[in-house]
C-alpha positions as CSV (number, residue, x, y, z in Angstrom):
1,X,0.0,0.0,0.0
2,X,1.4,3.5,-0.7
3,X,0.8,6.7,0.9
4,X,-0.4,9.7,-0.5
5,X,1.9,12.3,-1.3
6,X,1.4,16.0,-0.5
7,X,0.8,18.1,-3.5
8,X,3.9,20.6,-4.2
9,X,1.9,23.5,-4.2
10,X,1.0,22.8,-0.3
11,X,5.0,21.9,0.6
12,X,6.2,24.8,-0.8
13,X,3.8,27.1,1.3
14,X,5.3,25.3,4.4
15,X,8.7,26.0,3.7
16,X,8.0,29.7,3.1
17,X,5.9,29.7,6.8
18,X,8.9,28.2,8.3
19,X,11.1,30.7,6.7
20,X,9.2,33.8,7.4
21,X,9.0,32.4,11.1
22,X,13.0,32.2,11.2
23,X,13.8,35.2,10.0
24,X,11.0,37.2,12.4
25,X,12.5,35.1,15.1
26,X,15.9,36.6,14.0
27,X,15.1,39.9,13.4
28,X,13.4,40.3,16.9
29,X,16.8,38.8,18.3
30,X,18.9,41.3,16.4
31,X,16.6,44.1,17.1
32,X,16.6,43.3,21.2
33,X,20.4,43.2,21.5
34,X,21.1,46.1,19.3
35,X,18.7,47.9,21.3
36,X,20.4,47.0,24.7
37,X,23.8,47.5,22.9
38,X,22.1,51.3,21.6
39,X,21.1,51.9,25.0
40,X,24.7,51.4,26.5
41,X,26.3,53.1,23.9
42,X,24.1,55.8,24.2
43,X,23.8,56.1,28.3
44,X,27.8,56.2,28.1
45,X,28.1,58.2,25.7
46,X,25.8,60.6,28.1
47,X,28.0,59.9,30.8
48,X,31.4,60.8,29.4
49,X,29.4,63.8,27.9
50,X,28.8,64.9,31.7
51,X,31.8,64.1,32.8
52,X,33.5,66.5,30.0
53,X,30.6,69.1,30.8
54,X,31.7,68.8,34.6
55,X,34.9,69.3,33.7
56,X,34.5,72.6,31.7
57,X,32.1,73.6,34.7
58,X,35.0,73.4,37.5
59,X,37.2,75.2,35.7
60,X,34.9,77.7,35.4
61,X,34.0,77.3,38.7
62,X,37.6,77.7,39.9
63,X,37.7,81.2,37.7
64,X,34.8,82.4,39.6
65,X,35.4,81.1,43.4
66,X,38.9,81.9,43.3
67,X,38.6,85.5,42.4
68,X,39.4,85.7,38.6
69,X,36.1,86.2,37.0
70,X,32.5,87.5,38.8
71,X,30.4,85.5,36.8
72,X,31.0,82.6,34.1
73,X,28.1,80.4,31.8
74,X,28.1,77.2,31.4
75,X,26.4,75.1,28.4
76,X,25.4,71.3,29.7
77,X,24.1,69.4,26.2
78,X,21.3,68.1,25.3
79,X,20.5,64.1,26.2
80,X,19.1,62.3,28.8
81,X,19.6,62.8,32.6
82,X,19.1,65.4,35.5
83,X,21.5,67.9,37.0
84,X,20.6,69.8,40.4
85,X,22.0,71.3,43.3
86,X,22.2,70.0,46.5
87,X,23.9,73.0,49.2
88,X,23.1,70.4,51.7
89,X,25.7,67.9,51.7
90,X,29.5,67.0,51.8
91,X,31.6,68.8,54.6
92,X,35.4,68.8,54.9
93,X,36.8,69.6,58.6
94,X,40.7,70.9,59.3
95,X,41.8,69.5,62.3
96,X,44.8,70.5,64.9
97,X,45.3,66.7,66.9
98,X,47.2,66.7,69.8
99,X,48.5,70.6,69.1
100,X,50.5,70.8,72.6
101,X,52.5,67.9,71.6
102,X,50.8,65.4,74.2
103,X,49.9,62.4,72.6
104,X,46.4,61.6,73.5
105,X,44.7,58.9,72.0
106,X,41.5,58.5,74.2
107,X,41.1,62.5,75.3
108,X,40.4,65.5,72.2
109,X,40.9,68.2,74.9
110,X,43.9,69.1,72.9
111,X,42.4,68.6,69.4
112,X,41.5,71.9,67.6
113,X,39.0,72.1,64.9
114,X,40.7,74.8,62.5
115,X,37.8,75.1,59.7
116,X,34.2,73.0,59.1
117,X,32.1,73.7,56.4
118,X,29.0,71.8,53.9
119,X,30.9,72.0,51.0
120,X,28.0,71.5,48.3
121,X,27.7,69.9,45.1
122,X,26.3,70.1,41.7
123,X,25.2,66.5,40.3
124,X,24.3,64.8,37.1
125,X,22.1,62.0,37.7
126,X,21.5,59.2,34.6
127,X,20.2,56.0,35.9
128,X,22.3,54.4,38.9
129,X,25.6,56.3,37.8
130,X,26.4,60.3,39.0
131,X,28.4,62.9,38.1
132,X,29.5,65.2,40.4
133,X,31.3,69.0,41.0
134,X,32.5,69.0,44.7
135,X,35.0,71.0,46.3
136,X,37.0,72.2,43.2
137,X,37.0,68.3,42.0
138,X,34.5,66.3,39.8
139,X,33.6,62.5,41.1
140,X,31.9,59.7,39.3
141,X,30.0,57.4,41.4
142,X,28.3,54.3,39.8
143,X,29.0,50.5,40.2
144,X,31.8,50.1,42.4
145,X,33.5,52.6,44.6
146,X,33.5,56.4,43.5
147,X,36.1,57.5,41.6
148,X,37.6,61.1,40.8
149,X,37.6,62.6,37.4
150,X,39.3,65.9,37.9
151,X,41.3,66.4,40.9
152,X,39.6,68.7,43.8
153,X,41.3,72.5,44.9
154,X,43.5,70.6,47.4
155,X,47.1,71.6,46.8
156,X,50.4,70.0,49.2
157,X,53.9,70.2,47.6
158,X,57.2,70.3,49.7
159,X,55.7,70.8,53.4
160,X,52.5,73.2,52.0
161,X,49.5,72.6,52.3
162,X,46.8,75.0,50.5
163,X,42.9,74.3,50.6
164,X,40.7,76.8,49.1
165,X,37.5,75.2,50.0
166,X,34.7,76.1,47.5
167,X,31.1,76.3,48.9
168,X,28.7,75.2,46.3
169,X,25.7,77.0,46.5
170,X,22.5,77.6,45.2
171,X,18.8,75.3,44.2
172,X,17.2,73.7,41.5
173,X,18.0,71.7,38.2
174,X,17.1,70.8,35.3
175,X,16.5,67.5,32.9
176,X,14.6,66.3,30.9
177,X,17.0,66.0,28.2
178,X,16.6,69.7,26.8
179,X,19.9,71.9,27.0
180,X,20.4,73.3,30.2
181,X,22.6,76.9,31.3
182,X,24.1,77.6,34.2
183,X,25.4,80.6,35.8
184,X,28.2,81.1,38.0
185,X,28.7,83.8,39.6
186,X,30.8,85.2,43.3
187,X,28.6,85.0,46.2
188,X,29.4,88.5,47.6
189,X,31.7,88.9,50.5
190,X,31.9,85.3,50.7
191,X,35.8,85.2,51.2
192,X,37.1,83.8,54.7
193,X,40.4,83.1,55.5
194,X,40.3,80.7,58.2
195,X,43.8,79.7,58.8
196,X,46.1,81.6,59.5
197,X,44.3,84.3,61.1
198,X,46.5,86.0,63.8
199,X,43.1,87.3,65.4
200,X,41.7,83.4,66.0
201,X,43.1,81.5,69.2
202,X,43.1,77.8,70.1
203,X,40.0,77.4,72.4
204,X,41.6,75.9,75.4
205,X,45.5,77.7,74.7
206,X,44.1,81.8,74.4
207,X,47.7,82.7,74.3
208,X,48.1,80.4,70.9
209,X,46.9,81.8,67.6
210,X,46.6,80.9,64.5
211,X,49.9,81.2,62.6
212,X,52.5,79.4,61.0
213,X,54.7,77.4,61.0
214,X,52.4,74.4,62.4
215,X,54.3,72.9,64.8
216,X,52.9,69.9,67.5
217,X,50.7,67.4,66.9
218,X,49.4,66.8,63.2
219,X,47.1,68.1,60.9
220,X,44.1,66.1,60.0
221,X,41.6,66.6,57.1
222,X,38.6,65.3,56.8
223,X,35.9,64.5,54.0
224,X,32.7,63.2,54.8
225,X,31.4,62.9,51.4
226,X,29.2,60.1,49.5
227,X,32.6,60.3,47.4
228,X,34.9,59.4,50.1
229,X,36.3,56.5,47.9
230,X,37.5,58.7,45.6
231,X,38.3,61.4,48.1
232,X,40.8,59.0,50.0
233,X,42.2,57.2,46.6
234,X,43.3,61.2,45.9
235,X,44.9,61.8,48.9
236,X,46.9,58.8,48.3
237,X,48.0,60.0,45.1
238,X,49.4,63.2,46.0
239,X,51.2,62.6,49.9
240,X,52.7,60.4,51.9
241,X,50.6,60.7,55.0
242,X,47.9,58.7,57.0
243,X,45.4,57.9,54.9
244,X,42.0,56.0,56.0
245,X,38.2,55.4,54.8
246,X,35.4,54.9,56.4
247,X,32.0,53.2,55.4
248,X,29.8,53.6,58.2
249,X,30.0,57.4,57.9
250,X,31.4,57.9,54.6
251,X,34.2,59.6,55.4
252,X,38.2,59.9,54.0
253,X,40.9,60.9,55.9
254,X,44.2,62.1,55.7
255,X,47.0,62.9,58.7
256,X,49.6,65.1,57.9
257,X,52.2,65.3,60.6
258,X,53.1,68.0,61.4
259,X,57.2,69.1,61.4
260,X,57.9,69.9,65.2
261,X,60.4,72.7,66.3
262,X,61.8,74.8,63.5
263,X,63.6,78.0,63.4
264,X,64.7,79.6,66.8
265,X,64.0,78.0,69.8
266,X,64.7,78.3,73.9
267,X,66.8,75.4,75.3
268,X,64.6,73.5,77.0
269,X,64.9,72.6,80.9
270,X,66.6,69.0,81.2
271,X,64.4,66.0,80.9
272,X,62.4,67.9,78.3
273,X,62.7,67.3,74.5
274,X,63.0,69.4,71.6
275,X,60.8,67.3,69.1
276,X,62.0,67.0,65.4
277,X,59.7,65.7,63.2
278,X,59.0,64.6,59.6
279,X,62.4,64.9,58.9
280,X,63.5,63.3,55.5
281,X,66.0,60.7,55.0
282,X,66.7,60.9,51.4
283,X,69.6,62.5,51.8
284,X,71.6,65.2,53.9
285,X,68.5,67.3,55.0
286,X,69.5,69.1,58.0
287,X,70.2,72.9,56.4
288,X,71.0,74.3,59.5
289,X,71.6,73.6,63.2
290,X,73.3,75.8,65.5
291,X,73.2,76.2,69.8
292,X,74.6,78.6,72.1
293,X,75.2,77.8,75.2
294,X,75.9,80.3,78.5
295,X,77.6,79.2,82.1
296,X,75.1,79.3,84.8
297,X,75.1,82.5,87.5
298,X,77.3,80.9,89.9
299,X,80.0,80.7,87.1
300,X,79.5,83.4,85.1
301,X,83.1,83.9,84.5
302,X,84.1,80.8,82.4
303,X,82.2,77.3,82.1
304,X,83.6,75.3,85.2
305,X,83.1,71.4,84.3
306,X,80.7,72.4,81.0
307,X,79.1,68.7,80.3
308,X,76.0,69.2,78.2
309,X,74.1,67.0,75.8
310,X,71.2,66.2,73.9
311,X,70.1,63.0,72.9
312,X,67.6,60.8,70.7
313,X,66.7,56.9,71.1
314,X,64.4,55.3,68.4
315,X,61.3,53.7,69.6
316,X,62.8,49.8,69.1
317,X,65.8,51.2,70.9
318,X,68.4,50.1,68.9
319,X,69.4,54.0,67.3
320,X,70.6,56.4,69.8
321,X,72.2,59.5,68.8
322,X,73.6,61.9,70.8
323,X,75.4,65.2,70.6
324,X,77.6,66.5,73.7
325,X,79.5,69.6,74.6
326,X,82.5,69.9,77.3
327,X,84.8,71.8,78.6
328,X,86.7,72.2,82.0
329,X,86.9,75.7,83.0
330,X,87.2,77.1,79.8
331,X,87.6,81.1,79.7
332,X,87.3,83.3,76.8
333,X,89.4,82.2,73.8
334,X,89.7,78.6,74.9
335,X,87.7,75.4,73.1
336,X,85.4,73.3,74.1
337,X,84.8,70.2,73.1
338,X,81.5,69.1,70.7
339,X,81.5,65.1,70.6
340,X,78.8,62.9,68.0
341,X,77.9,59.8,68.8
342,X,75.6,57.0,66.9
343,X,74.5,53.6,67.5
344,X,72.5,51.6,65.8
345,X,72.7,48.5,67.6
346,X,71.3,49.2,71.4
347,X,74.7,51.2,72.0
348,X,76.3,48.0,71.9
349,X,78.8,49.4,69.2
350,X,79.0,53.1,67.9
351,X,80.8,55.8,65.5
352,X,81.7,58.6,67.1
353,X,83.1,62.2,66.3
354,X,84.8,65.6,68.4
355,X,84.9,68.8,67.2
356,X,86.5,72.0,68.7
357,X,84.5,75.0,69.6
358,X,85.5,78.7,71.1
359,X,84.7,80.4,73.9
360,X,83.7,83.8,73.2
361,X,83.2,86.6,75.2
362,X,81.8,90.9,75.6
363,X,82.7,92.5,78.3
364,X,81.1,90.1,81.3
365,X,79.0,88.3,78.8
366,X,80.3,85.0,77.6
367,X,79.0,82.1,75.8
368,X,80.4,79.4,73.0
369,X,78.2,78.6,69.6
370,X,77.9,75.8,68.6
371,X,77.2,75.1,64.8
372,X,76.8,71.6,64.1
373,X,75.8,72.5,60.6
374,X,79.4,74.5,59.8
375,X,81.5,73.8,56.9
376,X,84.2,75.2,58.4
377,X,84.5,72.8,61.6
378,X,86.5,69.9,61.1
379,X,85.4,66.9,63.1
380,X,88.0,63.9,63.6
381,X,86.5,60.2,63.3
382,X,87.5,58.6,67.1
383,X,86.7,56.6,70.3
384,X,84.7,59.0,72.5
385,X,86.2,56.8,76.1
386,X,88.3,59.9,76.7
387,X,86.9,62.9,78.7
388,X,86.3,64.9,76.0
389,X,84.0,62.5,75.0
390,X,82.0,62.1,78.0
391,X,78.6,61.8,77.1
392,X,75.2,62.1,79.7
393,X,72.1,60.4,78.3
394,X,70.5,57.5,80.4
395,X,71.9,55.1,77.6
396,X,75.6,55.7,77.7
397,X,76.6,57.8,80.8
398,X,77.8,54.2,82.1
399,X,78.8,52.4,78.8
400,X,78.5,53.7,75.2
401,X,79.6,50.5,74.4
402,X,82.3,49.7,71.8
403,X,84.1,52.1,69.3
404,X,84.0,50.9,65.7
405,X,87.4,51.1,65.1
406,X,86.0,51.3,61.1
407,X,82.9,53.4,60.8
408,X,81.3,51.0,58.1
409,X,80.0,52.5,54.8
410,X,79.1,56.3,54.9
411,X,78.8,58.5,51.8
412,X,80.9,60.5,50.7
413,X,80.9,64.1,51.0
414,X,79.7,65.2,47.5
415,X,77.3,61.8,47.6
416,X,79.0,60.2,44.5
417,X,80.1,56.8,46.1
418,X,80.5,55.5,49.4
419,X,83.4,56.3,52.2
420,X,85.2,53.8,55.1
421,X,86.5,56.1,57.6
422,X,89.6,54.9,59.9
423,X,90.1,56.6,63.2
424,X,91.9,60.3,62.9
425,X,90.2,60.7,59.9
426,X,88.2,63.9,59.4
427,X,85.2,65.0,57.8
428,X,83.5,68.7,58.2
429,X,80.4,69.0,60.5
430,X,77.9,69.8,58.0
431,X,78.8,66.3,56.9
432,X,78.6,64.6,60.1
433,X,75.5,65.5,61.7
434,X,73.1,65.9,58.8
435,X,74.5,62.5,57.7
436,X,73.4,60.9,61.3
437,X,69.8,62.6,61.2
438,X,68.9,61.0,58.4
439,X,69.9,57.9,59.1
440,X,68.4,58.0,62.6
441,X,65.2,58.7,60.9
442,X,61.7,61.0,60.8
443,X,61.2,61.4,64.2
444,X,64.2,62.8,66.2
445,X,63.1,63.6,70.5
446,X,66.0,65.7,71.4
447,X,66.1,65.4,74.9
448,X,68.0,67.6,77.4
449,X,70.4,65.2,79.1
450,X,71.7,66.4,82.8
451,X,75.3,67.6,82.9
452,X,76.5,69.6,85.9
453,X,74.2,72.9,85.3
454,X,76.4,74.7,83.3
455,X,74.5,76.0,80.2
456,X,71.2,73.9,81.4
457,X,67.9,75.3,82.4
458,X,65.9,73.2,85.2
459,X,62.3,72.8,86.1
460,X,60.3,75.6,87.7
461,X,61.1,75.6,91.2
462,X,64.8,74.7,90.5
463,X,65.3,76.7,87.2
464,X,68.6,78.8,86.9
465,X,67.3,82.7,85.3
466,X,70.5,82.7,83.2
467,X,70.0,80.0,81.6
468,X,67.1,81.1,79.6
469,X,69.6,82.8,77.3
470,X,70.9,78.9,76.2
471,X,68.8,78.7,72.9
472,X,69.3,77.4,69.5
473,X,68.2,77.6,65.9
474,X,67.3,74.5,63.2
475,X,66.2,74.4,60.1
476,X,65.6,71.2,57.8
477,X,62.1,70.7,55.2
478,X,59.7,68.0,55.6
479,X,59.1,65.0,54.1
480,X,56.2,64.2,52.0
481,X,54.5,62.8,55.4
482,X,54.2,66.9,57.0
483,X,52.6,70.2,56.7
484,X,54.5,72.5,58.2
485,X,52.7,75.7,56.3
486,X,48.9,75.2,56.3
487,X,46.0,77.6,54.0
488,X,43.0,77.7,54.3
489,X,40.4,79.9,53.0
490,X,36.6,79.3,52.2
491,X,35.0,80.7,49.0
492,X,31.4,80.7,47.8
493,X,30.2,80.2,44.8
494,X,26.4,80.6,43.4
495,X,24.9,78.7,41.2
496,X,21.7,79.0,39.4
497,X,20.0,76.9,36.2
498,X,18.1,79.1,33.8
């Protein structure tokens, strides 16, 4: 028996159905991903068209705030998306921490809060993603942590710091996707310069004002901003200091130490420390560092048994450097002795180094300097056992330990190649000293080590007037983790959508 066969006509309609159905099937296909794929395209495209927008719109932002233009216009596009202003959020805080020098983890009684403002911020909104003008910088924030796009009026090169903090200001948007125009413009007498300002004092230190250099303590700046991320990835960029993040309150922020005693200073009474800090190691650093030194009033004529010091130990204990000054009886005319020593090893070896210094005198006045910076001074390479050598600190008043009879690898003096010093060998003091603050490291406590009171001042109670005329001067730039000059200024700026 055979079956019937289906007449060609009928087949051939089949195969056309089957092939319409494919290629609707197809098309449908083709049209749904090119869609999606049109709608990426076309939101980024929108988003780097903000960005660039942004861009243009802080630097004309920056003309206005910072005093070089009254008012400026800016053009956003057209496309999708909504800008607005929102004077409500952001704020950035300047603190002082610890700015007597007491280190206080668990107490702010010594913190002072230099500036806080709401900074402000103009924002472009398309979909989950934003755009954003805050504080002089523009931020991205989408998927993933915010980012920055251009970099924020936040300035710090060798030891400066400079924050002009622009206040965004102002209400309303616009969107839609029609072209929007925005006006900048000064908000009037909106200039405050917060820091320094010789009229503001520390709250709880009335006799402190606001002034530079910033010494004690360190400088701490912080963001609390929806942009934190991007916020704290800048501040890594551009220093070397403390940088942290945190989620719960959205807040970036960045500790500057800050560079300790600089320029002149009194000599301390013994025990105390005059604090170094931030010091740089790359390289000879130390520009200048000079002490004068008077006899106490009961020997006023001459220094009778001079033995003076001052000293520095590293936290682990293993550095120790220490820089003495005797001299037994010594009248006008005569030399004292300046000795150098440095350990690196627990004091169980050192390098040490004397130096002659003068006595001078005027009329009953008499004193001896001591430049430890001077290119003039030559300082002989030797074991400081002797008595001109006699040093005071807790560390090695009993036992300095052993004299390297080689000193090891040093540099040389113009830095091109390295130096192995035998004993009577001599080097300049602005050689020797620099060379051993830097390789001592940032932080350098200089304390006031006890002698027999010549040249020393003492506690209250047991403090010797004279004295008070011992002082010194020091000079050196910070390293990429201190501020030692801080600006800060707030600046307003309008802004208003037509």
């Amino acid at each position: 028996m055979r079956l019937p066969r289906p007449a060609s006509g009928q087949a051939e309609v089949l195969g056309l159905a089957l092939l319409l159905g494919l290629l609707v099937l197809g098309t449908t296909a083709v049209l749904a991903l090119g869609g999606t794929a049109l709608d990426q395209t076309q939101s980024s495209s929108r988003l780097e068209n903000a960005e660039h927008s942004m861009t243009l719109f802080d630097s004309r932002a920056a003309m206005v705030a910072l005093g070089g233009s009254g008012t400026q216009t800016v053009s956003f596009g057209r496309g999708g998306g909504d800008f607005r202003v929102d004077e409500g959020s952001g704020e950035l805080r300047v603190i002082h921490v610890d700015y007597d020098g007491n280190v206080s983890p668990n107490d702010d009684s010594n913190d002072e809060t230099l500036y806080s403002g709401t900074l402000g911020q103009v924002v472009y909104t398309s979909g989950d993603t934003e755009v954003a003008y805050q504080a002089g910088g523009v931020w991205r924030k989408g998927e993933g942590a915010a980012r920055m796009v251009s970099p924020p009026e936040f300035h710090y090169r060798s030891a400066t710091l400079t924050l002009p903090v622009v206040v965004a200001r102002g209400s309303g948007g616009a969107g839609g996707g029609g072209a929007s125009r925005v006006t900048l413009r000064e908000v009037p007498n909106s200039f405050e310069r917060e820091y320094p300002d010789e009229g503001q004092t520390y709250s709880t230190a009335p006799s402190r004002v606001y002034d530079n250099p910033v010494q004690q303590g360190f400088i701490r700046i912080e963001v609390e901003s929806e942009y934190y991320e991007g916020w704290a990835e800048y501040f890594r960029s551009r220093t070397d200091g403390k940088v942290s993040s945190f989620d719960t309150n959205e807040t970036a922020r960045l500790d500057l130490i800050t560079i300790g005693t600089i320029g002149d200073f009194t000599m301390q009474s013994v025990g105390d420390t005059i604090p170094v800090r931030g010091f740089p190691t790359d390289g000879h650093s130390l520009n200048d560092f000079q002490i004068r030194l008077r006899p106490d009033s009961g020997q006023s004529s001459n220094f009778n048994n001079l033995m003076w010091s001052m000293s520095a130990t590293s936290d682990d204990g293993q550095r120790h450097l220490e820089l003495a000054v005797n001299g037994n009886g010594a009248k006008c005319g005569e030399t004292v002795t300046a000795a150098v020593y440095y350990s690196d090893d627990g004091t169980a070896t050192y390098e040490g180094w004397t130096a002659p210094y003068t006595v001078q005198c005027s009329g009953d006045d008499i004193w001896v300097d001591v430049d430890f910076t001077d290119s003039g001074t030559t300082a002989t390479y030797e074991s400081l056992s002797g008595r001109d050598g006699k040093l005071y600190s807790s560390e090695t008043e009993n036992d300095e330990g052993t004299f390297l009879g080689s000193s090891g690898v040093l540099p040389s003096d113009d830095d091109h190649g390295d130096i192995d010093l035998s004993p009577g060998e001599t080097r300049s003091m602005a050689f020797v000293v620099p060379h051993y603050f830097s390789e001592f490291g940032t932080d350098l406590p200089l304390t006031i080590n006890e002698g027999n009171n010549a040249g020393q001042c003492y506690a209250t109670g047991n403090k010797n007037p004279d004295c008070e005329a011992s002082a010194g001067y020091i000079d050196y730039p910070g390293s990429g983790k201190v501020v030692t000059y801080l600006h800060v200024t707030e600046n307003g700026l309008e802004v208003e959508f037509d």
